[in-house]
ZAKOL-987600 format. One record per residue (C-alpha): x, y, z; residue in one letter. Coordinates in steps of 0.25 Angstrom, whole numbers, padded with zeros to 4 digits, always signed. Layout:
% residues N
XYZA/...
This chain:
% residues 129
-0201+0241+0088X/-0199+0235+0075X/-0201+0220+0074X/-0190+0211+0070X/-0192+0201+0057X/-0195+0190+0067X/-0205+0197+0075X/-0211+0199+0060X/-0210+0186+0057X/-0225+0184+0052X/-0226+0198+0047X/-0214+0196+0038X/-0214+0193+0023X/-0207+0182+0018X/-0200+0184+0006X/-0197+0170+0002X/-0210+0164+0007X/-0216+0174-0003X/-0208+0168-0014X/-0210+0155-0013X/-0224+0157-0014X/-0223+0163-0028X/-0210+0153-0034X/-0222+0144-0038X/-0226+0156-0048X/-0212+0154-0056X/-0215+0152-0070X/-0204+0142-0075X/-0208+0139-0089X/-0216+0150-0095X/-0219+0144-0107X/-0230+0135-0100X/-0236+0146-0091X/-0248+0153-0095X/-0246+0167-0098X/-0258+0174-0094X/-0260+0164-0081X/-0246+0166-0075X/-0248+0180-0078X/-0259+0182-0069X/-0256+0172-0059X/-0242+0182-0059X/-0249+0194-0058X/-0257+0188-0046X/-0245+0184-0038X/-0238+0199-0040X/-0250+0205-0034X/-0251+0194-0024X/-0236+0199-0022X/-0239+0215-0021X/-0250+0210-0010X/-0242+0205+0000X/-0232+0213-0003X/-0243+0225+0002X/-0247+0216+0014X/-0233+0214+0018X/-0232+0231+0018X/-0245+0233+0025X/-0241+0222+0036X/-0227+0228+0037X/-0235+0242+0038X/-0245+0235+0049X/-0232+0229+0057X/-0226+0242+0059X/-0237+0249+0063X/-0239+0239+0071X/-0227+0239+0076X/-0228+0255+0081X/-0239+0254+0087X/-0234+0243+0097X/-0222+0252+0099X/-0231+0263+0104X/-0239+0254+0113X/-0225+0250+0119X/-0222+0264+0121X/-0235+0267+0127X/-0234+0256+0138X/-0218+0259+0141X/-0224+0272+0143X/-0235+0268+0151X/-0226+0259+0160X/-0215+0270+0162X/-0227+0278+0167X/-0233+0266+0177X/-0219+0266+0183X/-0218+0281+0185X/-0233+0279+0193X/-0227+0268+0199X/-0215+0275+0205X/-0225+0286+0208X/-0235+0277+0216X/-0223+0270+0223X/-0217+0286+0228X/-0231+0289+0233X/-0233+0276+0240X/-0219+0278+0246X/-0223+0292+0250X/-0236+0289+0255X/-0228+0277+0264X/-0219+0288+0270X/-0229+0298+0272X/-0240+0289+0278X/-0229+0283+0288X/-0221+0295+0291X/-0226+0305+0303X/-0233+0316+0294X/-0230+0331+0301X/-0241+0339+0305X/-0241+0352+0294X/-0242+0362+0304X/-0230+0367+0312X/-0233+0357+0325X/-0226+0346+0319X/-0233+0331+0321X/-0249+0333+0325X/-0263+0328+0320X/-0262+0333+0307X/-0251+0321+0303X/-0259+0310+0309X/-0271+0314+0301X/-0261+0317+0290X/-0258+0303+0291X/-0273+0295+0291X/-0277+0304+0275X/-0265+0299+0271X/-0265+0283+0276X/-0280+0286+0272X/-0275+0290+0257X/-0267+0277+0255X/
């Protein structure tokens, strides 16, 4: 599940933003700029750059990671409801069984057929339910 560019919306950079913020820095007449001030003030912007541009890679990093991990929690519950349904089916035969079997005439298991042994049969398994 990778996240589309509107999704990231507040985790994307913007490029243009960025620019604007520095076109202030533009030096249009350098004969009336102090060398060693500019210079400095130059330098601090290009680490300020080199900065953000790690932030944006450790974010980027973080978002992906974050990303497989909600992948394997999705897998994890569509496993865990396939296996809820199954012992929903499961539950719903027993129940079913249960249903015929209570209802039904249950035979003596010896050879004379229908006898005590079926009505008492009967009351453990009406007493089970």
């Amino acid at each position: 599940m990778t996240l589309t560019e509107e999704q990231r919306g507040t985790v994307a950079f913007d490029l243009e933003a960025a620019r604007a913020s520095i076109a202030h820095y533009r030096i249009e007449n350098p004969s009336n700029v102090d060398t060693e001030s500019a210079l400095k003030e130059l330098v601090d912007q290009a680490n300020l750059a080199e900065d953000a541009i790690a932030e944006i890679e450790r974010l980027r990093a973080y978002l992906e990671q974050s990303e497989r991990v909600i992948e394997a929690g999705l897998d994890v519950i569509k496993a865990q409801a396939i296996q809820i349904k199954a012992l929903e089916d499961v539950l719903a035969e027993y129940q079913r069984l249960g249903k015929i079997i209570s209802e039904s005439v249950i035979p003596c298991p010896t050879v004379h057929g229908n006898c005590s042994h079926a009505a008492v049969l009967r009351a453990m398994l009406e007493a089970g339910q």
